[in-house]
N, C-alpha and C positions, 0 to 999 in steps of 0.2 A: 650165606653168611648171616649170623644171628644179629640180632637188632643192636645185644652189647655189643657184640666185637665189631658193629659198623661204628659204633658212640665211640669206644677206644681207638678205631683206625682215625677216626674223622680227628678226635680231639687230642687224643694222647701218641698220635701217631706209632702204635706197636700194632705188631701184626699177627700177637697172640696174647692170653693172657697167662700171666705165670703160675701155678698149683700154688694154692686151693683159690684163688682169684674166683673163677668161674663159677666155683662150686657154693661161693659165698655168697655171688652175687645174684645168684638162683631162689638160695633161702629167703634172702629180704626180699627179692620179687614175689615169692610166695605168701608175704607176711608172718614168716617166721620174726622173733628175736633172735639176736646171734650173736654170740661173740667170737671173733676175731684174734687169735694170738701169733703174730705174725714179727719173728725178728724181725732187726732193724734190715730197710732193704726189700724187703718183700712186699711193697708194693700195696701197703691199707690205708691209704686214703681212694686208690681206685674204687675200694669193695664199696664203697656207698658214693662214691659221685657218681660213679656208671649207672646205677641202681634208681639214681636221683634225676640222672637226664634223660631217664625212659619214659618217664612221669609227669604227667602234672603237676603244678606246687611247688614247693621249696621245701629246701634240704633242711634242717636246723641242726649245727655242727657247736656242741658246748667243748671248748678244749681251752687248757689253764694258761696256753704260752702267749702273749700278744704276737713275741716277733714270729713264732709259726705262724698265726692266723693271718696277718698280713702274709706271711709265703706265701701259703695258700692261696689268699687273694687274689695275690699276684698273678700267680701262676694260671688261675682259671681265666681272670679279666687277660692275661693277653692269648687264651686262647678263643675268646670272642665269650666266654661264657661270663652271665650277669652275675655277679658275686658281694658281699655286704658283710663286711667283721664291725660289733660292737664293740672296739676297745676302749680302756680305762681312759679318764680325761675327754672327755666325750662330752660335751653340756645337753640337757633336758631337752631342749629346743632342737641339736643337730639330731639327736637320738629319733624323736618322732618322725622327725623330717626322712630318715635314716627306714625307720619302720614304713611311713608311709610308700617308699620307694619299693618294699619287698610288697608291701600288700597288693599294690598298682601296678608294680611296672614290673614284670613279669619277671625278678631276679629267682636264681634259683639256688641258690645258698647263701644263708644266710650263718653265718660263726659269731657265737657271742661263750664270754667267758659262764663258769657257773655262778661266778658271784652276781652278777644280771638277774637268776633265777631268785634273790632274795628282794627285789624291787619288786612290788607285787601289780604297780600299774603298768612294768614290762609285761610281766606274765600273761595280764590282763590283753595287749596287745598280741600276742603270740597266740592266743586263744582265737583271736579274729583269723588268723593266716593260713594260710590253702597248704599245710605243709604237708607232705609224702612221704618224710621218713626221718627220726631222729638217729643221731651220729652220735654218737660220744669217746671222746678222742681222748688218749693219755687214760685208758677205763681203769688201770690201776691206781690211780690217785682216791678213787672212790673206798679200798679198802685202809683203813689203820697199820695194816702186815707191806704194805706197797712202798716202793724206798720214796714216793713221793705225795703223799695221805696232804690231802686237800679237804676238810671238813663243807666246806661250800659243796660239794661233789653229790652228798648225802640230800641235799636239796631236788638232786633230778628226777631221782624217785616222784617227784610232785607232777612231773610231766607226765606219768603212764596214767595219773588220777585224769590229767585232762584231755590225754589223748590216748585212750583205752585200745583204739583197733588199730595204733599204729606202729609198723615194727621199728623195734629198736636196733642198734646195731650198736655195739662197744669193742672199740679198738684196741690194744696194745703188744707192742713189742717184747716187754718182759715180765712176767706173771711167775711167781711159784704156785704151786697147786693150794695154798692155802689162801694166796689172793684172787687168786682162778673162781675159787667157789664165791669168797666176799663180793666180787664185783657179781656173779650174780645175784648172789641176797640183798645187796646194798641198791641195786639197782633194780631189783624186783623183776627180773627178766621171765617171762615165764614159757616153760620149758624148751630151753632157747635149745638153736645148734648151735655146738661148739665147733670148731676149725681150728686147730695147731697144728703149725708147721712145727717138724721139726728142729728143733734149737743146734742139731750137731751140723757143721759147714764141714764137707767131706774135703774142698777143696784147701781148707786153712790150718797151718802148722801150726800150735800154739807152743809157742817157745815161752821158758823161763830162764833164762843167764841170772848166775849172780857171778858179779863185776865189782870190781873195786875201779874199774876204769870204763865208764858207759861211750867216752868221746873213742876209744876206740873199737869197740862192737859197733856207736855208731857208721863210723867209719868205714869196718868188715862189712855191716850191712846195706848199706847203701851203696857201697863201691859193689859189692857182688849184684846187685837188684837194682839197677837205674831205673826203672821204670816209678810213678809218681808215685811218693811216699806222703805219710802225715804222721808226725810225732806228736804225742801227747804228753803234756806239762801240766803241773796244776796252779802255776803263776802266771801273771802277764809279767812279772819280770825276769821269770825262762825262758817265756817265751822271744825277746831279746836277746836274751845272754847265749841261748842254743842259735838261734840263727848267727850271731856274731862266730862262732865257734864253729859253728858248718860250712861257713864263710870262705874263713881260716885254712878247713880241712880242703878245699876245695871244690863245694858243693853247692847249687842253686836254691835258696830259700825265702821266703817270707813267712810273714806271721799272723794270727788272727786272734781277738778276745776282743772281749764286753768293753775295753776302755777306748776303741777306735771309733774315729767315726764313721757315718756310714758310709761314706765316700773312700776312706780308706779300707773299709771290709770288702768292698766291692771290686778295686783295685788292686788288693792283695790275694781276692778269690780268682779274680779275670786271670793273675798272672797266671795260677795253679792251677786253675780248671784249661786253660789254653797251651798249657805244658812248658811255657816259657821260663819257668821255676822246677826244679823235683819233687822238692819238699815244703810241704806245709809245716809248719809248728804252731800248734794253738792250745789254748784251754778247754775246756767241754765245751764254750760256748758256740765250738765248730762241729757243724756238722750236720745241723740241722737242715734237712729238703734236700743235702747234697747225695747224686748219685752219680759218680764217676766211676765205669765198671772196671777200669785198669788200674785201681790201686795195688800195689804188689805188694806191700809193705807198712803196719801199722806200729808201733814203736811207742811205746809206755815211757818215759825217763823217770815215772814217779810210778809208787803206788795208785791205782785209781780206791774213791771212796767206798763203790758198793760193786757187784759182780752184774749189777744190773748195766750200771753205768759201761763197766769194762767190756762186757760183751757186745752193745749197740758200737761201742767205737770201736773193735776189734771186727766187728762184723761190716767193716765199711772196704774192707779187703777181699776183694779178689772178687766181685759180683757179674766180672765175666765169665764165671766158672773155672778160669786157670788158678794153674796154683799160687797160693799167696801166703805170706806170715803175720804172725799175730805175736809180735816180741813184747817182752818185757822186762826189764833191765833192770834189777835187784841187786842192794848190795844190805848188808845189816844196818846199815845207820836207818834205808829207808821204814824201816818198822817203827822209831823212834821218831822220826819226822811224817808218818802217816799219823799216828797216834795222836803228836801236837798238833798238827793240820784239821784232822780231821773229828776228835774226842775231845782233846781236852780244853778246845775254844767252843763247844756246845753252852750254850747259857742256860742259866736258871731262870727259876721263876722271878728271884728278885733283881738280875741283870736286866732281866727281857721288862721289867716293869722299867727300871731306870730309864732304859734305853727309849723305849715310848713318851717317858713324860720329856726327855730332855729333845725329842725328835720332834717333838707338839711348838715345845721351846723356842727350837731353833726353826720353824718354819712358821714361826707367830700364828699359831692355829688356837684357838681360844677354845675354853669347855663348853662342850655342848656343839660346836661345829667341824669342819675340815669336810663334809661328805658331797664327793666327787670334786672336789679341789685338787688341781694337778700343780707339782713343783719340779722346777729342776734341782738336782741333789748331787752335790758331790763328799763320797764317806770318807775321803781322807780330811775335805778339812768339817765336816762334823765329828768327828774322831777326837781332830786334835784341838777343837773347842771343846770338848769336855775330860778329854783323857781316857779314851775308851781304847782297849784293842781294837786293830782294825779286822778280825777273823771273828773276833767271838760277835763283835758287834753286826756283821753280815752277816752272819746266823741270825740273830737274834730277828734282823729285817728280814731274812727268808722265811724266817718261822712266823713272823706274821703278815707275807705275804699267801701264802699255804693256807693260812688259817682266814684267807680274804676279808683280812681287818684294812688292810693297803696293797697295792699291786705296784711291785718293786720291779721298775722295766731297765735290765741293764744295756742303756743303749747310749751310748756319747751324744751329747745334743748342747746347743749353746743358750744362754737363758738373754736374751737380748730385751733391750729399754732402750729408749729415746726419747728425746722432746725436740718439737720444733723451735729454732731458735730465730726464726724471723716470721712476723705475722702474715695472716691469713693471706691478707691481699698481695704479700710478696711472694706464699709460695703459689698461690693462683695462678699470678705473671709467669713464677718457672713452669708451671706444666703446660703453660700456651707458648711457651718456647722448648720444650721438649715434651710432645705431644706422645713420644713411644714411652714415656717413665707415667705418663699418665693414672693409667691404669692402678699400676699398682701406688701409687702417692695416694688416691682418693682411697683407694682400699684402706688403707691404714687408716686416714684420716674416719670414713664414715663406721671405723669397726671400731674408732680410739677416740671419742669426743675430747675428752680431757689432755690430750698428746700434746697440746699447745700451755698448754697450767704448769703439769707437771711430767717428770720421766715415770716413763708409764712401760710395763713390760707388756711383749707383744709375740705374737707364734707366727712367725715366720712360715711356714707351712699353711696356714687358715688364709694370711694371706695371698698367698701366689695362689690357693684357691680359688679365692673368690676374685681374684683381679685375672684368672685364666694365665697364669705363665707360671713358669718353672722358680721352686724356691731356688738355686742361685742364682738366679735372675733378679728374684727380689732380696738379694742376701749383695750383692753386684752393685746395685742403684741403691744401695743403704749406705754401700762404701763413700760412693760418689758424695752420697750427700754429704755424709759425714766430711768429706773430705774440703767441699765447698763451703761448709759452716752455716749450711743450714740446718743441721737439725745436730743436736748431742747423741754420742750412740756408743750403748755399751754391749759389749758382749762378755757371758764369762760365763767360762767352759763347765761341763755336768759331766757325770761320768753312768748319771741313771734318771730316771724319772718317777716319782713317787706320786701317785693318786691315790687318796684316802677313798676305802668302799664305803665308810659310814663315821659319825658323828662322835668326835673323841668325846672317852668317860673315863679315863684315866684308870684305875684299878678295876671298875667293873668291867670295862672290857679284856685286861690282862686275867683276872680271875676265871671267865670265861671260856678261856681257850687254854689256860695251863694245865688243865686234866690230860693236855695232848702231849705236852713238852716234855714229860718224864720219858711217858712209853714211844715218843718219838727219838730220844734222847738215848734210849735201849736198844731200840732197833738199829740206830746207826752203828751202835756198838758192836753189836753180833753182826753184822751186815760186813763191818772192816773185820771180824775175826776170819769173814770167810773167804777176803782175801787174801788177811794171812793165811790159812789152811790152803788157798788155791797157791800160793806160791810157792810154798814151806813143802809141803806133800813133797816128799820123792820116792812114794809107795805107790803112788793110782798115774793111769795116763791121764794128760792135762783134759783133754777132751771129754774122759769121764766124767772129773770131778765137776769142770763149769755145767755141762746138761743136766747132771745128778742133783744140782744146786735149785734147777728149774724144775725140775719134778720127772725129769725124764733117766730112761736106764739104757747105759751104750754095752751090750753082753761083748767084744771082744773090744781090746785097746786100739786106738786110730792107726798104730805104728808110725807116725810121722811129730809126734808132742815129742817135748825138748826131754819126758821122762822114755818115751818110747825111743828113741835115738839112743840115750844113757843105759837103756835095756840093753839092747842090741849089741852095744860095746862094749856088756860086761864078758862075750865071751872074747874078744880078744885082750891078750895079754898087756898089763899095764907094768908091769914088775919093770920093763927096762926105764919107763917113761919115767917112776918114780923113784930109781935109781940113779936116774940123770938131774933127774931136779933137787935129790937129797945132796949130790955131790956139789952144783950150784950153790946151795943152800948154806954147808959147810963155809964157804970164804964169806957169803955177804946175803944182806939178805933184799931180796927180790920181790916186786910186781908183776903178774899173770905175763903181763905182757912182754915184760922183760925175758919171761924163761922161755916166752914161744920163740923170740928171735936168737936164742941164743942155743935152744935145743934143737930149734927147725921143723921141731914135730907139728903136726895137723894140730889146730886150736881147739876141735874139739877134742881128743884124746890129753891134751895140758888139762884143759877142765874138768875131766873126768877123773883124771888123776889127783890136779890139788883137791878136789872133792872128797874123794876115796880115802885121801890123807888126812885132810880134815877131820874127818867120821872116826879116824883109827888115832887121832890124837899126833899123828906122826910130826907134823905142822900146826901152826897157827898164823892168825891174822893180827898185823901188830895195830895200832890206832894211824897208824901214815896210810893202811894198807897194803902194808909189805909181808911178803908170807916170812917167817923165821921156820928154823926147827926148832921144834921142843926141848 
């Protein structure tokens, strides 16, 4: 057995590694450069951690997500392996403390974001480090053409200046051939190997329905496919209103987005990943590090924004290699509510300036400071303290998260204050009569001098740090106090966490980065056209057009896409199906759904039919959704 596949048996417990795994992890042992294009699933964070525990040193892993790099964290430290993410909100002081621990204590990945690499006495620190191999994760955000262009990304290029002999490794999941080549010039890789897997899942039906009724395809599809599903919405308030409704229909679900907290993402995951639910409903912010091989079924209720996006979540189906679906559930209104969802809330230059001075405003952040100042932030009610939408105005903060002016963490978190309300020597007496709250009472007090003056905000988390227990343990004995009148205590709820990278300057900084916000602003645009054209198409197999998208060419049709099916069916006869439906038609006029119960015919030969009808004008779709005749 070779050295990797003891490192994979020992740590990741598999007992082979998946194509091109092997073949990746050969190159960087070589001292190649290499990139990596690996849909979602395929297994590219193994290609450099295995690579990285053969060796001497530390790994250095730049990737733009906080809550991924914590996964990751996660996931190595409870494998026994030493691990260290730099995230935002981080003070000078833990950072060093943080570095000292990779330099010394023999950790062996170390994740920090790219805006890090614009701190030059970070850099400076990183230059000291024994490190064996740089990573770079999300390597499309490095190109302009990438659905996620992170201008901080263009900084990592400064790493091959300081570490010439060592290979580089760039990861990602979705690349066209025109950001394939960018990430390597932007990254200066030189003459790397490339690895792509290919993008076509032999195993997965890419289905397109258009429905004027999605709850009952949901219904069709999940009553035929019980094995665990995940639907995808582009609200947290679908994501409610679809589990109440699947409820209804008589089906097990939960839900997942950005506005829970972490106790309940953990709790609504437990359920779905232990099968005690079927279905998931979430927003894209699910999905991330999850690898459940028996998903059978991925379900779209909305347009997704970009093809990049649609295919990492469509591609979370069927990774046992049995067969699986990739639905999408289309009716015409949704072309008009992608549009406004997704186009016409992009902001301008002089929105994205407003929105910055008035976000300086409301987080009392003065000119000339805020850099690495962390806040708790909730955008509905900054919103509606100044009267902003609440769409355009999350662009406008995504766009300057991207541009790593501020790192915008969508994570529920409570922004908690207190003061002590009875003096020193009284609460001395209580921790000599409850000796177990100990701990964490002096925590507070030796990390909050002022706690006893005034209400004073305080990170819950730092604390059960440094007093060694579990934050609801210190979240627990805060009640109590509170409860006893010892100390005043507030909490109030966030929905995200916003740490400034660097020093407000009000227009010079907006000036700065709005060369981006046009051709960023364009790209999204052609990006949603080509989801229209992926859905709209009913000339190419579904399976061509998504690969042909990523730069790849499928020479025969998959035969199993929702157009390959509609082929197939054109040779049997539809003349009675739509003889049957024009005579319905005549007394009253009807919904899909209505004419399957009533004709008995198979559902897919009704769709095929009112389709057919449609095309030939024979029918129409009234504003209720009810087919008429012409």
């Amino acid at each position: 057995m070779s050295k990797a596949l003891e490192i994979l048996t020992k740590y990741w417990k598999h007992e082979a590694f998946r194509s091109p795994q092997e073949e990746i992890i050969t190159s960087v042992l070589n001292g190649m450069d290499t990139l990596a294009l690996l849909p979602t699933g395929g297994g590219k964070s193994i290609c450099f951690q295995v690579p990285a525990m053969m060796q001497e040193g530390i790994c250095l892993v730049i990737s733009p997500l906080i809550a991924l790099m914590r996964d990751q964290v996660q996931n190595l430290q409870s494998k026994g392996i030493k691990a260290i993410a730099l995230t935002g909100g981080i003070h000078q002081d833990e950072i060093i403390d943080l570095l000292d621990n990779c330099q010394f204590g023999n950790y062996k990945f170390l994740y920090l974001s790219p805006e890090r690499l614009q701190n030059d006495w970070i850099v400076e620190r990183i230059k000291n480090l024994p490190i064996n191999l740089i990573a770079i994760d999300e390597a499309h955000c490095v190109s302009q053409w990438g659905h996620d262009f992170r201008p901080a990304y263009l900084k990592i290029k400064l790493l091959k200046e300081l570490f010439p002999n060592l290979p580089f490794i760039a990861l990602t999941a979705s690349a066209t051939e025109r950001v394939k080549e960018d990430i390597i010039t932007q990254l200066q890789l030189k003459e790397p190997k490339v690895f792509a897997k290919s993008f076509y899942r032999e195993n997965i039906s890419y289905i397109v329905l258009e429905t004027e009724d999605k709850n009952h395809w949901l219904q069709q599809i999940l009553k035929k496919n019980p094995e665990p599903a995940i639907i995808y919405v582009t609200t947290r308030k679908a994501c409610t209103e679809t589990v109440a409704q699947l409820t209804i229909l008589g089906f097990t679900a939960t839900f997942y987005h950005g506005g829970l907290s972490t106790k309940e993402k953990q709790n609504n995951m437990a359920l779905w990943m232990e099968e005690k639910v079927q279905v998931m409903v979430a927003t894209n912010a699910f999905g991330m590090g999850i690898d459940k091989a028996n998903v059978k079924s991925i379900i779209h209720l909305h347009l997704p924004q970009n093809l990049e996006n649609y295919y990492q979540e469509s591609g979370r189906a069927g990774r046992d290699g049995k067969k699986a679906y990739a639905v999408l559930l289309n009716n015409p209104s949704d072309v008009l509510h992608a549009e406004a969802q997704f186009i016409k809330v992009l902001p301008d230059k002089t929105f994205l300036n407003l929105v910055f001075l008035k976000l300086c405003a409301f987080l009392q952040i003065a000119y000339g400071e805020g850099i690495e100042e962390q806040f708790g932030f909730n955008i509905n009610a900054f919103c509606n303290k100044y009267g902003f939408p609440i769409l355009k105005t999350y662009n406008a903060l995504q766009f300057l998260d991207r541009q790593g002016i501020l790192t915008l963490s969508q994570e529920f978190s409570e922004k908690i204050s207190l003061q002590f309300c009875i003096s020193s020597k009284e609460v001395i007496r209580y921790m000599s009569l409850n000796p177990k709250e100990e701990a964490i009472i002096m925590a507070i007090l030796r990390t909050y001098p002022g706690i006893h003056e005034m209400q004073t905000a305080i990170n819950p988390v730092l604390i059960a740090k440094k007093a060694n227990h579990s934050e609801s343990e210190v979240l627990t004995i805060l009640q109590k106090l509170k409860d006893k009148n010892i100390i005043d205590y507030n909490a109030k709820n966030n929905d995200a966490t916003i740490t400034f990278n660097e020093v407000r300057e009000d227009e010079r900084t907006i000036n700065r980065v709005a060369k981006y916000l046009e051709s960023q602003n364009k790209l999204k645009t052609a990006q949603l056209q080509a989801v229209l054209k992926y859905c709209l198409d009913k000339t190419t197999c579904k399976q061509k057009l998504l690969i042909q998208y990523f730069g790849e060419v499928l020479k025969e049709d998959c035969g199993h896409c929702s157009y390959c099916l509609n082929k197939n069916k054109k040779n049997t006869p539809v003349t009675s199906v739509s003889e049957k439906i024009i005579e319905l038609l005549r007394t009253q006029d009807l919904s899909s759904r209505d004419i399957q119960k009533l004709t008995k015919y198979p559902t897919d030969d009704i769709i095929f039919a009112l389709q057919n009808m449609l095309e030939n004008n024979t029918i129409y779709i009234q504003p209720n959704n009810l087919y008429s005749l012409k």
